[in-house]
N, CA and C of each residue as an Amber inpcrd file, in Angstrom:
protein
   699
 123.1410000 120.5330000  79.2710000 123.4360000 119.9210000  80.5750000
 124.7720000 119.2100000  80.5220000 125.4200000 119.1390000  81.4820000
 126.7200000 118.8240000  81.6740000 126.6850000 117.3030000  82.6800000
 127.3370000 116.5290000  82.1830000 127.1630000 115.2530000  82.6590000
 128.0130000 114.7790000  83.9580000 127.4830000 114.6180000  85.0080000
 128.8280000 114.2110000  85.8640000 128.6390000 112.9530000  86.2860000
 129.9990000 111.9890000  86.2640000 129.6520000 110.2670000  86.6350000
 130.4690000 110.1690000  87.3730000 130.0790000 109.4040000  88.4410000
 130.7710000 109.0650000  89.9260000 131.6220000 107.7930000  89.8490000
 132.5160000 107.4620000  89.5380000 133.6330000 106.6640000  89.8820000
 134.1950000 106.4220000  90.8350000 134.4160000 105.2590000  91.3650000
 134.6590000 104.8680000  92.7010000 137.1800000 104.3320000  92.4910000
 137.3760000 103.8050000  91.1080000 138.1130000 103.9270000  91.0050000
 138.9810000 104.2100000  89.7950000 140.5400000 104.2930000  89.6200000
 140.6750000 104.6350000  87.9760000 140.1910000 103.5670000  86.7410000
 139.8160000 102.4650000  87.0810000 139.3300000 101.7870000  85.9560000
 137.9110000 102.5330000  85.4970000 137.6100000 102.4310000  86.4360000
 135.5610000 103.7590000  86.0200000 135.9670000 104.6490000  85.8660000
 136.8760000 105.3820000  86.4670000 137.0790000 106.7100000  86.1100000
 137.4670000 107.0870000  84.3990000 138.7020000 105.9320000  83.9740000
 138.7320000 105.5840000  83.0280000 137.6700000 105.3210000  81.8730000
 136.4770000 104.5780000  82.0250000 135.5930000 104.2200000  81.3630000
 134.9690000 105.5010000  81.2270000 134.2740000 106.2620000  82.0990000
 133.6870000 107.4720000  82.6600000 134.4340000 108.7840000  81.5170000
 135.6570000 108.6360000  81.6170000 136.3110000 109.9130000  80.5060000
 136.3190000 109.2530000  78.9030000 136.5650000 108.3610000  78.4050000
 136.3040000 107.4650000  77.2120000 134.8090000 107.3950000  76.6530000
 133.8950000 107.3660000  77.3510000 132.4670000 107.2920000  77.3230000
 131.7220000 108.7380000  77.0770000 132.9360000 109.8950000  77.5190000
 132.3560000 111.1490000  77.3700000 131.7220000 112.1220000  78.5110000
 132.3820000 111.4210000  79.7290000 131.4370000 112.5920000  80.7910000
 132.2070000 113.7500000  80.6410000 131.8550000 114.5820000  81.5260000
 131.5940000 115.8590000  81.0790000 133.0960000 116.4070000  82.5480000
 132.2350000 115.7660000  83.8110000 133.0890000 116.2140000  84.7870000
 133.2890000 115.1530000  85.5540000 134.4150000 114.5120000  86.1310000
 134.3760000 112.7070000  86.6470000 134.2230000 113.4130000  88.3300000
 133.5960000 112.4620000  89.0180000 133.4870000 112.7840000  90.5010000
 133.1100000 111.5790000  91.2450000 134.8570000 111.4710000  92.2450000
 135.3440000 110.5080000  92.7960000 134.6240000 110.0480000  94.2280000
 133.8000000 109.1740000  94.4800000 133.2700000 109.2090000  95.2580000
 133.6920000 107.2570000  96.1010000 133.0700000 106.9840000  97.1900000
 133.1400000 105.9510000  97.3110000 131.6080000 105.3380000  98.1620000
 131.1560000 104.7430000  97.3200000 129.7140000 104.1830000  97.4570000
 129.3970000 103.3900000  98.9670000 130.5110000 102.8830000  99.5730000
 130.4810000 101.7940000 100.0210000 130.6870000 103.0410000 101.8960000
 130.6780000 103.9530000 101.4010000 131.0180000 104.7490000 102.8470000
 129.1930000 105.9090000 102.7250000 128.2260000 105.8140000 101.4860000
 127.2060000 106.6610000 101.9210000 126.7470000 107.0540000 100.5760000
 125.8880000 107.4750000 100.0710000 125.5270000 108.4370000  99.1330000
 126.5350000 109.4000000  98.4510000 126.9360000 110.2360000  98.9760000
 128.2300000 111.0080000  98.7660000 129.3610000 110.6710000  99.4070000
 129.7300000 108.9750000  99.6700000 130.8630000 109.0430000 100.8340000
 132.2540000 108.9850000 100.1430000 132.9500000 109.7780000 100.6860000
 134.4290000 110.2030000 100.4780000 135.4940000 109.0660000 100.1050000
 135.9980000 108.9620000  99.3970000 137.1070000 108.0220000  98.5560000
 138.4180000 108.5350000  99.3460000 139.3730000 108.0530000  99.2400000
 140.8690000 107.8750000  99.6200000 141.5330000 108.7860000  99.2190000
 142.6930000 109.5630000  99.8190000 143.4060000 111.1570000  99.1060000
 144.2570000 110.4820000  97.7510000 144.7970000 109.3340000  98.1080000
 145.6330000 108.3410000  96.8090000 144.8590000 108.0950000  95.8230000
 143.2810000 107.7300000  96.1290000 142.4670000 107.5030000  94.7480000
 141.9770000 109.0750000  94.0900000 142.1160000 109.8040000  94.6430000
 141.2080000 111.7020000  94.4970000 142.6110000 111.7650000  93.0080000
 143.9280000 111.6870000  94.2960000 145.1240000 112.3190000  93.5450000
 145.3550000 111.1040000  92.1270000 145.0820000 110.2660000  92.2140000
 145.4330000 108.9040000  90.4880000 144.3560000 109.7180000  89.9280000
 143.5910000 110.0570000  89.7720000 142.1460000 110.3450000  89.2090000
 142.4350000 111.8700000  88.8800000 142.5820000 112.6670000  89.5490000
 142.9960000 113.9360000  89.5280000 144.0710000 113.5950000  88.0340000
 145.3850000 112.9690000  87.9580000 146.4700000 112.7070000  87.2490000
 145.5970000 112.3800000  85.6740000 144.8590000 111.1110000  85.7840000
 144.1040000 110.4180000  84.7300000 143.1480000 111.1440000  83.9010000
 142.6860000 112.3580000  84.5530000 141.9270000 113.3740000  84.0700000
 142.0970000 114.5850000  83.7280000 143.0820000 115.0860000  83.9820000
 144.2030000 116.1150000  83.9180000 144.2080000 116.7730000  82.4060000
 143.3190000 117.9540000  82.0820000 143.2810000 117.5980000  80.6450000
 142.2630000 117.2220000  79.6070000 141.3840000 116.5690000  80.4800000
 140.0760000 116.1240000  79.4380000 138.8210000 116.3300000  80.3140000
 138.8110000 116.4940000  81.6460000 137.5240000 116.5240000  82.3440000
 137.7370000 117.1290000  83.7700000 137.4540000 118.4400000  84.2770000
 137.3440000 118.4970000  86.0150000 136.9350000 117.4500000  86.8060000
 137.6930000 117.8130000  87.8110000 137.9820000 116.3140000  88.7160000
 136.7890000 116.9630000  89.9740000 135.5050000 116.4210000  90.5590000
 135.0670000 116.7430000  91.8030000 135.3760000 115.6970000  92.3930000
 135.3260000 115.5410000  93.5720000 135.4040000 114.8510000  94.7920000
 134.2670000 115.3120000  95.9190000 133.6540000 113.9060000  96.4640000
 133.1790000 114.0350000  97.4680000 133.4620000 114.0580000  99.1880000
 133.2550000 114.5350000  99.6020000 133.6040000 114.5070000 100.9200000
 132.3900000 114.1890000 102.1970000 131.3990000 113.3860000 101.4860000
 130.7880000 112.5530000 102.8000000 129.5590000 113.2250000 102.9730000
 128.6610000 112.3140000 103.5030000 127.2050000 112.7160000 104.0760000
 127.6350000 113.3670000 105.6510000 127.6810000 114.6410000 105.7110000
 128.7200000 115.2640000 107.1240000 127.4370000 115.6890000 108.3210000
 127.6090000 114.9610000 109.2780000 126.9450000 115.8730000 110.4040000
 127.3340000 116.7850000 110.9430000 126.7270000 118.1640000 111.5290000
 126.9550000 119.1770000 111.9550000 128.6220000 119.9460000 112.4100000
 128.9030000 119.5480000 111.7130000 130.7730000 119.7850000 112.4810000
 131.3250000 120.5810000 111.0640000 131.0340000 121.7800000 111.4550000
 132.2510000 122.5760000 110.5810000 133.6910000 122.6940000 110.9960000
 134.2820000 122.1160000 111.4690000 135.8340000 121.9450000 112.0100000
 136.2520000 120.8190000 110.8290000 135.4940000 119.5260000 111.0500000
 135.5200000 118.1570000 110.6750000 135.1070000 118.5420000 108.7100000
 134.3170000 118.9880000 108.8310000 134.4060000 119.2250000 107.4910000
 134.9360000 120.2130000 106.5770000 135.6890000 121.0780000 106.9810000
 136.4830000 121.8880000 106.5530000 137.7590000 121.6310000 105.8490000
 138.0780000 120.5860000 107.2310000 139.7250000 119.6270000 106.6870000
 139.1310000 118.6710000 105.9640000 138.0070000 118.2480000 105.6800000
 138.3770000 116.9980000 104.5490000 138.2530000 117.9230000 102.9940000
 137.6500000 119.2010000 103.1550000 137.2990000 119.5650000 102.3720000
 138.7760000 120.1430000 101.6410000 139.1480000 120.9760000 102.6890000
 141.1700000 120.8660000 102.0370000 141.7750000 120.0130000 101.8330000
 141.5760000 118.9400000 102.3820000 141.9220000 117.3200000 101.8170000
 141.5860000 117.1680000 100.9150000 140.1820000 116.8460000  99.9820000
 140.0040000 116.7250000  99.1200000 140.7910000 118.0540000  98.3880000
 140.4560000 118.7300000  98.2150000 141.2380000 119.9280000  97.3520000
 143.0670000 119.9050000  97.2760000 143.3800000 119.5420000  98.4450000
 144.8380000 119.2610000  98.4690000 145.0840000 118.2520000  97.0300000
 144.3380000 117.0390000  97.5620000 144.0270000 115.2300000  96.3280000
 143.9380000 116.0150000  95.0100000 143.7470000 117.0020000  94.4150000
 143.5170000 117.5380000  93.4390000 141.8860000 117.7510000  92.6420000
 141.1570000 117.7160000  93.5200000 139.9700000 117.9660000  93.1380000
 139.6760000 119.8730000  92.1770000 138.8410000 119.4970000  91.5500000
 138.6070000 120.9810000  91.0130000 137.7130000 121.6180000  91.8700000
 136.5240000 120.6260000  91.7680000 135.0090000 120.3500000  92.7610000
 135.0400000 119.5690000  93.8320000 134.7630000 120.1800000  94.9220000
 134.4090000 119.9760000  96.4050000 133.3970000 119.9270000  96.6370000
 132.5010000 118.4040000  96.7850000 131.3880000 118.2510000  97.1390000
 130.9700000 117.9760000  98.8740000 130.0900000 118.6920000  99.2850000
 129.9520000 118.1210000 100.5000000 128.5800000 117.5700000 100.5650000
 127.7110000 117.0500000 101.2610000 126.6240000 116.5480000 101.8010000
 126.0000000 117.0430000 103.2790000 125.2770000 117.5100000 103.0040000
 125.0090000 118.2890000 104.3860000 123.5570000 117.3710000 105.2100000
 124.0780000 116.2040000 105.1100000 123.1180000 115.3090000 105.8440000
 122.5830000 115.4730000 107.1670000 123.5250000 115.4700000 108.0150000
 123.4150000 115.9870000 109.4830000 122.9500000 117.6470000 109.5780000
 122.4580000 118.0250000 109.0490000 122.3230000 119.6050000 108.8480000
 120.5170000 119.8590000 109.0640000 120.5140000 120.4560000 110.2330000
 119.2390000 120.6290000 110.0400000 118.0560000 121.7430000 109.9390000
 119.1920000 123.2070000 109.8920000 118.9090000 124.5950000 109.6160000
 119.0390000 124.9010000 108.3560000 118.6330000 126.0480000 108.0220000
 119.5410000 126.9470000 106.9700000 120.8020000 127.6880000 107.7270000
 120.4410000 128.1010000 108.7210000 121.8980000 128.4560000 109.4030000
 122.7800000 127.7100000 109.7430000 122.6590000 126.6410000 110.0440000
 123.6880000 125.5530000 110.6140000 124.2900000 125.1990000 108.7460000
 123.2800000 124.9380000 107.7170000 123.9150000 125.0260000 106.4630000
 124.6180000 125.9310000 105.9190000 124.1730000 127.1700000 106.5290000
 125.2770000 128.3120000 105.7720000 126.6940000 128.7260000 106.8130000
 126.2530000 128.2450000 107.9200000 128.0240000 127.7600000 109.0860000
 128.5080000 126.9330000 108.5600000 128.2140000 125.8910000 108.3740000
 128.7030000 124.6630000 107.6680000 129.9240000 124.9710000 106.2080000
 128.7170000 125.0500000 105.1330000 129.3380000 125.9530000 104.0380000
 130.3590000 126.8640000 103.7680000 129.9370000 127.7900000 105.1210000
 131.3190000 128.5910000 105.0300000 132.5410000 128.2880000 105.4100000
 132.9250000 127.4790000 106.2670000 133.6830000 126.9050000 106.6820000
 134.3580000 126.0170000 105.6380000 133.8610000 125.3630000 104.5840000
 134.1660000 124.3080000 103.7910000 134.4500000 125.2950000 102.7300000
 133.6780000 126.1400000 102.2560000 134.1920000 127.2290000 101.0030000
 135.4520000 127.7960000 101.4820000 135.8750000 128.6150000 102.6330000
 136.9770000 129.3150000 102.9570000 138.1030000 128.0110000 102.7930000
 137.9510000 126.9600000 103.4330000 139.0020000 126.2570000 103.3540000
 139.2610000 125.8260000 101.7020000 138.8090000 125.4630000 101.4930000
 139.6590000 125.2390000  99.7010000 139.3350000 126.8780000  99.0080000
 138.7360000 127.7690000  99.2860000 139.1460000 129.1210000  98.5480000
 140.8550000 129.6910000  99.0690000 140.7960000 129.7100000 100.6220000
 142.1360000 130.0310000 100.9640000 143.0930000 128.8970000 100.1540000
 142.5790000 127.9950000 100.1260000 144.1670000 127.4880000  99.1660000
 143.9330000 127.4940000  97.7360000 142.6560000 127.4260000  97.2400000
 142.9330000 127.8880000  95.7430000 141.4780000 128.3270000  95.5450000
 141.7010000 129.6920000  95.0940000 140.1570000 130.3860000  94.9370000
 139.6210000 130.2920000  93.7360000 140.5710000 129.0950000  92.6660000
 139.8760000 128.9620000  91.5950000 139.3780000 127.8010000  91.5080000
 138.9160000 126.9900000  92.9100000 138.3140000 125.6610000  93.0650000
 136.6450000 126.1470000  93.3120000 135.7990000 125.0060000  92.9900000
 134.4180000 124.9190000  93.3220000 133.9700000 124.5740000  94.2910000
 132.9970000 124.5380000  95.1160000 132.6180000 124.2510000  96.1520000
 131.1180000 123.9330000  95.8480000 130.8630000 122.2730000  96.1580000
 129.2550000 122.0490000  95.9220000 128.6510000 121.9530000  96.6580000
 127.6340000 122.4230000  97.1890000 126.5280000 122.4110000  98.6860000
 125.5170000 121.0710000  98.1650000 125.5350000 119.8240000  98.3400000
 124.2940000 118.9300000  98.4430000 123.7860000 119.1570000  99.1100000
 122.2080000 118.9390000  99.3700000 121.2740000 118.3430000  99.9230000
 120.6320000 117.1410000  99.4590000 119.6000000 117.2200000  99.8510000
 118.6990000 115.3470000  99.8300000 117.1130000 115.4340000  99.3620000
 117.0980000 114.8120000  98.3730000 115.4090000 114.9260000  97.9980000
 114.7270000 114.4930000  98.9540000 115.2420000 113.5030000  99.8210000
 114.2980000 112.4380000 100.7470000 115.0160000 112.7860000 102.2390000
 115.0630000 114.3350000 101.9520000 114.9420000 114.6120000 103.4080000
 114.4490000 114.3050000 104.6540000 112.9980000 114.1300000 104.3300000
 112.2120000 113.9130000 104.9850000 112.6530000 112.6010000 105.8130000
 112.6850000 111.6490000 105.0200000 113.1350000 110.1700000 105.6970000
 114.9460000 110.3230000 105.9370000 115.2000000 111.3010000 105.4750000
 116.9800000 111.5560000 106.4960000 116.9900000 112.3550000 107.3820000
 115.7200000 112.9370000 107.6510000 115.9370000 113.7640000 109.0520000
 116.6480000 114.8470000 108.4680000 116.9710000 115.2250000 107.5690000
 117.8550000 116.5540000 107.0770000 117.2030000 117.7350000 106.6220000
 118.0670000 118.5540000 105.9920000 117.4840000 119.8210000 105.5410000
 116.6580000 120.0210000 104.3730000 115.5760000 120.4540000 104.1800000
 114.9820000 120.8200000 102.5040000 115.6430000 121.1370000 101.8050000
 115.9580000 120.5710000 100.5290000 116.7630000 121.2460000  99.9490000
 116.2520000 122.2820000  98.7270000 115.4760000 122.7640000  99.6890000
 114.8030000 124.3400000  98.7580000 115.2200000 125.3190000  99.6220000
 115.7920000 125.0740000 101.0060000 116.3040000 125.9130000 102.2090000
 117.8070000 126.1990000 101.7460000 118.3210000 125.3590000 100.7630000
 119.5460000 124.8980000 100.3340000 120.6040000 126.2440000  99.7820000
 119.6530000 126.5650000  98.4450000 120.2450000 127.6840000  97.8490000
 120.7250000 129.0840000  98.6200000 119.4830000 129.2890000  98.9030000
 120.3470000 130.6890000  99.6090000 121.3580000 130.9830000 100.4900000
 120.8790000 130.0600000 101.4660000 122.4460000 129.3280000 102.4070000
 123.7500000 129.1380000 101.5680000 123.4900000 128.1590000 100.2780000
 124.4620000 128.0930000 100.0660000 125.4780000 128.9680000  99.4690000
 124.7670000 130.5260000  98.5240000 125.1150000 131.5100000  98.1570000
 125.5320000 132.2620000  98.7660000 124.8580000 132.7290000 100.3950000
 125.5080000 133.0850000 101.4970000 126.9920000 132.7520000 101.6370000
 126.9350000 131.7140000 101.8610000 128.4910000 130.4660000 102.1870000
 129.7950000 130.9490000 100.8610000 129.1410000 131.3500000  99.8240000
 130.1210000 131.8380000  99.0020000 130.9540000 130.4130000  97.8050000
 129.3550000 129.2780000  97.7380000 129.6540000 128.4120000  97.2120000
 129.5490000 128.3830000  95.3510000 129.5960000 127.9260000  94.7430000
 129.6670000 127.8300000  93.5080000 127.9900000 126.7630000  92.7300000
 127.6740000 126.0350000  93.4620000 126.9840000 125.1150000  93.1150000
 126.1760000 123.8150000  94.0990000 124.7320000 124.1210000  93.6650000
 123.8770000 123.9100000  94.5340000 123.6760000 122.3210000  94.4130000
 123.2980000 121.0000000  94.7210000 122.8580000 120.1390000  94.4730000
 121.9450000 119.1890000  95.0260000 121.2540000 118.5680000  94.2710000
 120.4480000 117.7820000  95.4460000 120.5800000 116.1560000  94.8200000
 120.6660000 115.0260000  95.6450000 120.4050000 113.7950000  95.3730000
 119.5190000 113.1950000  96.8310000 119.9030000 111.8640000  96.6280000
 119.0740000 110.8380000  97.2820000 119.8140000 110.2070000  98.7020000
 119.7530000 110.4180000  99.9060000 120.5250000 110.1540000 100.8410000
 120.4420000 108.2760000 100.8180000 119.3290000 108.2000000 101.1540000
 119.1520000 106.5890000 100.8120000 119.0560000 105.8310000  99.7770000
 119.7560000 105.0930000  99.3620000 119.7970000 104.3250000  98.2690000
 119.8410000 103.0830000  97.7120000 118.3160000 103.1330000  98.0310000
 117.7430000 101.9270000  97.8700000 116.6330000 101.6610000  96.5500000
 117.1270000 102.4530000  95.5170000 116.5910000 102.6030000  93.8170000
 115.8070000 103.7300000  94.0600000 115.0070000 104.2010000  94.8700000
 113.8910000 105.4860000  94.5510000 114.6840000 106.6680000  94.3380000
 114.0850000 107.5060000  92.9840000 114.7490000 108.0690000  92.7850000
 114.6720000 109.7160000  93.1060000 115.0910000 111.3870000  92.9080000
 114.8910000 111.7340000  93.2900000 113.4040000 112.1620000  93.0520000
 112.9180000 111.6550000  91.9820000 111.6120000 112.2440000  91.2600000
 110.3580000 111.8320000  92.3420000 110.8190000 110.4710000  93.3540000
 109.6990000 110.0530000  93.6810000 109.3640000 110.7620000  94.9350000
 110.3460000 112.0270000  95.8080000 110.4460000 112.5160000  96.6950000
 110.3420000 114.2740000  96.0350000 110.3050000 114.9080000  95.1520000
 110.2290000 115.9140000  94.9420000 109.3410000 115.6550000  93.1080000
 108.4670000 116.4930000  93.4980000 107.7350000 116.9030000  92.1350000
 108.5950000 117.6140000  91.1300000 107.8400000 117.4860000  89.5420000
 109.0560000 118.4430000  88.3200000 108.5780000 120.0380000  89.4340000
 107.5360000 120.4240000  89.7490000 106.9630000 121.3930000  90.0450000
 108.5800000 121.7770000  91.4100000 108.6210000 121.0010000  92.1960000
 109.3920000 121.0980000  92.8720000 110.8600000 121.4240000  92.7460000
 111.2530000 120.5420000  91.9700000 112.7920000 120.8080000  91.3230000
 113.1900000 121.9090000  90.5460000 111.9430000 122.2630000  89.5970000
 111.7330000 123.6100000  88.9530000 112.0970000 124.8170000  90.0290000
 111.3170000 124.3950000  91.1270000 111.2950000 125.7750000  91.9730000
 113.0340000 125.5970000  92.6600000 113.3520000 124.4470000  92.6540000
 114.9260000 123.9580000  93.2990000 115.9200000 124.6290000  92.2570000
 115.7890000 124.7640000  91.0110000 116.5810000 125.1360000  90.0960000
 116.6820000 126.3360000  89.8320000 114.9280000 127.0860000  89.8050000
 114.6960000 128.5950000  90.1720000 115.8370000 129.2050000  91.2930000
 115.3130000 128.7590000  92.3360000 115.9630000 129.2320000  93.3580000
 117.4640000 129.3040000  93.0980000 118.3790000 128.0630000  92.9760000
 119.6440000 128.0900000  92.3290000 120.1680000 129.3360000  91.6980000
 119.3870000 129.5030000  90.7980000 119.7030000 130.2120000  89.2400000
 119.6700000 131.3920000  89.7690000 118.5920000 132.1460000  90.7750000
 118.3260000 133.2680000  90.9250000 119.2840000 134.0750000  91.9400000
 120.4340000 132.8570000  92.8200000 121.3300000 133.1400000  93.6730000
 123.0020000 133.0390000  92.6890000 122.7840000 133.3080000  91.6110000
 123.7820000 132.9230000  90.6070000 124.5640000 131.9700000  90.8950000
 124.1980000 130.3700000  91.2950000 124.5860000 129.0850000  91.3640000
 124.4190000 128.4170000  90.2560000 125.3630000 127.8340000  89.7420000
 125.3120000 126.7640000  89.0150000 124.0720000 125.2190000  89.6480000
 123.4390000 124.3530000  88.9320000 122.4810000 123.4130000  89.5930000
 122.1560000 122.6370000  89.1540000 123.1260000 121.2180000  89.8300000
 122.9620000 120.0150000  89.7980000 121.8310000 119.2590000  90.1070000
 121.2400000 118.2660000  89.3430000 120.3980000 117.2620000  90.1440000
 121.0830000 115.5840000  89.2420000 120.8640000 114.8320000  91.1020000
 121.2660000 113.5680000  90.7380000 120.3670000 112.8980000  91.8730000
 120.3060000 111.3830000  91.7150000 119.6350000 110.8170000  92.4900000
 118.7920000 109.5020000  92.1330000 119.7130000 108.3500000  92.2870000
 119.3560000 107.2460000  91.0320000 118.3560000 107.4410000  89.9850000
 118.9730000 108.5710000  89.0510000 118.8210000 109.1300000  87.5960000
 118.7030000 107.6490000  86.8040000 117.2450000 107.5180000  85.9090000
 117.2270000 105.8790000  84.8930000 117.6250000 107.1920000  83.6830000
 117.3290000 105.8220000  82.7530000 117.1860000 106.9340000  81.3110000
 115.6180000 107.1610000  81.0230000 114.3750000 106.4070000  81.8120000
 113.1270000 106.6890000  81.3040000 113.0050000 108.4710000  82.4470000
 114.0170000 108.9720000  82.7830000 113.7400000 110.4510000  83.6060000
 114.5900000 111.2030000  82.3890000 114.9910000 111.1640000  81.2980000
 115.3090000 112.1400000  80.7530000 115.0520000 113.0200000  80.1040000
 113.4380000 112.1610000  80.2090000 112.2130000 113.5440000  79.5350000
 112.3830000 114.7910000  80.3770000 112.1600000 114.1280000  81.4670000
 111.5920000 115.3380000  82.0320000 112.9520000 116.1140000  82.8100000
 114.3990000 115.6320000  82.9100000 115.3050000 116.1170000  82.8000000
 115.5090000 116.9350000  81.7250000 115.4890000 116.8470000  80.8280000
 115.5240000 118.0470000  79.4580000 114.7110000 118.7380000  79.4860000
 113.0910000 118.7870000  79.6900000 112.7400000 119.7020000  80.5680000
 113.1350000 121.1100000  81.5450000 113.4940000 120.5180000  82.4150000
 114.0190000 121.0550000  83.9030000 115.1390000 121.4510000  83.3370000
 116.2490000 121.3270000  82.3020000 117.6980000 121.6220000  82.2670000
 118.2780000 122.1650000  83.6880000 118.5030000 121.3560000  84.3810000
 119.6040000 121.9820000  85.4230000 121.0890000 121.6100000  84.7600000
 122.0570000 122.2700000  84.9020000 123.4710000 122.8190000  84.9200000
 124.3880000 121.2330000  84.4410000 123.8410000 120.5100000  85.5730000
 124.8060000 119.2020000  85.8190000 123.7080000 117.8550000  85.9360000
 123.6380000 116.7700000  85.4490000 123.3670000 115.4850000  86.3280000
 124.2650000 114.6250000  86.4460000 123.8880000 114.3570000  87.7060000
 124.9560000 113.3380000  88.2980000 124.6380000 112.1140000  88.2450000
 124.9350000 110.7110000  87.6540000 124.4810000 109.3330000  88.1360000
 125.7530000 108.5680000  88.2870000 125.5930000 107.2680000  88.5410000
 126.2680000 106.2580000  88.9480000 125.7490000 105.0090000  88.4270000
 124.6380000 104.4610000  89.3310000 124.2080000 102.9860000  89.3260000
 123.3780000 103.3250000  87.4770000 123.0040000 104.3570000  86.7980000
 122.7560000 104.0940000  85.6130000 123.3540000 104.0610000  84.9310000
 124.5910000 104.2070000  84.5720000 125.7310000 103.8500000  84.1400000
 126.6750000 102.8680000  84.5550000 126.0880000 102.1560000  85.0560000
 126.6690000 100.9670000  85.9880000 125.5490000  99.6380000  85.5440000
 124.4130000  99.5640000  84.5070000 123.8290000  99.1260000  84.1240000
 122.4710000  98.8990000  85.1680000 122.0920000  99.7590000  86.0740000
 121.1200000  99.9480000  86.8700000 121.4610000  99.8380000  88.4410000
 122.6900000  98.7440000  88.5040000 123.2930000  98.3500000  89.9220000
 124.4290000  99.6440000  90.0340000 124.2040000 100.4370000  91.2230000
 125.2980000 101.4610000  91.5620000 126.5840000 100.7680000  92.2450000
 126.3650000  99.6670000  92.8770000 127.4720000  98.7870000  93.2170000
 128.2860000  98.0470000  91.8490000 127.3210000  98.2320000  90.8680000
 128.6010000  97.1620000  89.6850000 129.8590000  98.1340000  88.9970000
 130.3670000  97.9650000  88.0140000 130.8570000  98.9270000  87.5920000
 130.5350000 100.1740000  86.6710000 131.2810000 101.1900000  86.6520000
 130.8830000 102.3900000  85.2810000 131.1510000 101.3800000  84.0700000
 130.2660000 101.8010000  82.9610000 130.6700000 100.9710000  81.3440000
 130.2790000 102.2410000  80.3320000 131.7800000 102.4880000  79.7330000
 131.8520000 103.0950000  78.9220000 130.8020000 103.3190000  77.8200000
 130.0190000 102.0470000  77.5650000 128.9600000 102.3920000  76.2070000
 128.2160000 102.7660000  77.1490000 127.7630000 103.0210000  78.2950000
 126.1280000 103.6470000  78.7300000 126.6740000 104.7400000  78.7770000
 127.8270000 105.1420000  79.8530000 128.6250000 106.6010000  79.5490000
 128.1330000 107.3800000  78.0350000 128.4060000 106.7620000  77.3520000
 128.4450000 107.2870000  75.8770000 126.9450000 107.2960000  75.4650000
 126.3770000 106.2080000  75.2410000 124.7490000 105.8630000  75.2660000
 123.7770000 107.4310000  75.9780000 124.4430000 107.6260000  77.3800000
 123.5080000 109.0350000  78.0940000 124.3180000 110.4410000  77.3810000
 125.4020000 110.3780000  77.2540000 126.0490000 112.0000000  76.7370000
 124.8710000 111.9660000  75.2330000 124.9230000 110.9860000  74.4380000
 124.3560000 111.1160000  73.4370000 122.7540000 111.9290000  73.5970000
 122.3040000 111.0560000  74.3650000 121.0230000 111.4420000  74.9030000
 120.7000000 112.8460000  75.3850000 121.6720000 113.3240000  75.7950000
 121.9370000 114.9230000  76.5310000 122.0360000 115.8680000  75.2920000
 122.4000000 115.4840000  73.8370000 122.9200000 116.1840000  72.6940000
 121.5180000 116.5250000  72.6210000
């Protein structure tokens, strides 16, 4: 499994590559779950990493607007992202997800077709009004994306385990795998879930607030960085 830690700026981002993640992904906490960071912080971060780790970027918990999310998605990719994450919060089809998608894949493939494109969804759909994200995969393979993911829209400590069964995520990762997607799971990830994360091996996990010493608002710290890669060996 491949580790990805969300940094909000280059000091975490910093800590985050020193500590050993795997892939740094620039996000900004204070705008959503997946909410989108600054093109000046994408591009310092992009520079700082250049070399030792792919750079993703998020681009926002997005409601229904493939116009609107297309350009941030070349925005981000312009900032130097490798990985283009979107959030398909407002999304409440598989078709409206695979319009969506495509729109956001073409725009950073037309400018560089050797960038990624990540389709999120939400374990706790249910309470976001959003899409299943078992509806997720195939849409997103349709769309011509690279990589499937699911986290936690609300974040308020529950994590994704308490909204989807291993039985569930299994079948989330199945599905992934069987549309030749790469497959992330994140979603205030502790370290007492890494049983059953090694288990499940999906592709990528993503955290933040556990590497932040449980608070996703404090900062990344290099020894937990290091402390979870170990754990992943």
């Amino acid at each position: 499994m491949r580790l990805l830690v969300s940094p909000m700026n280059l000091v975490e981002a910093q800590a985050a590559l020193d500590g050993g993640a795997d892939i740094i992904d620039v996000k900004n906490p204070k705008e959503g779950s997946l909410g989108a960071n600054f093109p000046w912080i994408i591009r310092a971060v992009a520079d700082l990493a250049r070399g030792r780790a792919p750079l993703s970027a998020t681009i926002g918990d997005l409601n229904y607007k493939p116009g609107t999310a297309s350009l941030a998605a070349l925005g981000a990719a312009f900032a130097g992202a490798d990985y283009v994450k979107a959030g398909l919060l407002g999304v409440k089809s598989a078709d409206q997800a695979e319009e969506m998608m495509t729109a956001i894949v073409r725009a950073v493939k037309d400018y560089d077709s050797g960038k990624r494109v990540v389709a999120s969804g939400y374990s706790d759909f249910a309470r976001a009004g959003s899409l299943s994200p078992l509806l997720l995969p195939a849409a997103a393979a349709h769309s011509g994306a690279d990589v499937v993911m699911v986290d936690t829209a609300v974040k308020d400590g529950r994590p994704t385990f308490d909204f989807m069964s291993e039985r569930d995520l299994q079948q989330f990762i199945d599905l992934g795998h069987d549309e030749g997607l790469k497959v992330a799971v994140a979603g205030s990830i502790a370290f007492g879930h890494l049983e059953l994360l090694l288990r499940l091996q999906p592709d990528i996990i993503g955290v933040r607030g556990m590497v932040c010493g449980g608070d996703r608002r404090s900062a990344v710290q290099e020894e937990l960085v290091e402390k979870l890669k170990q754990a992943l060996i």
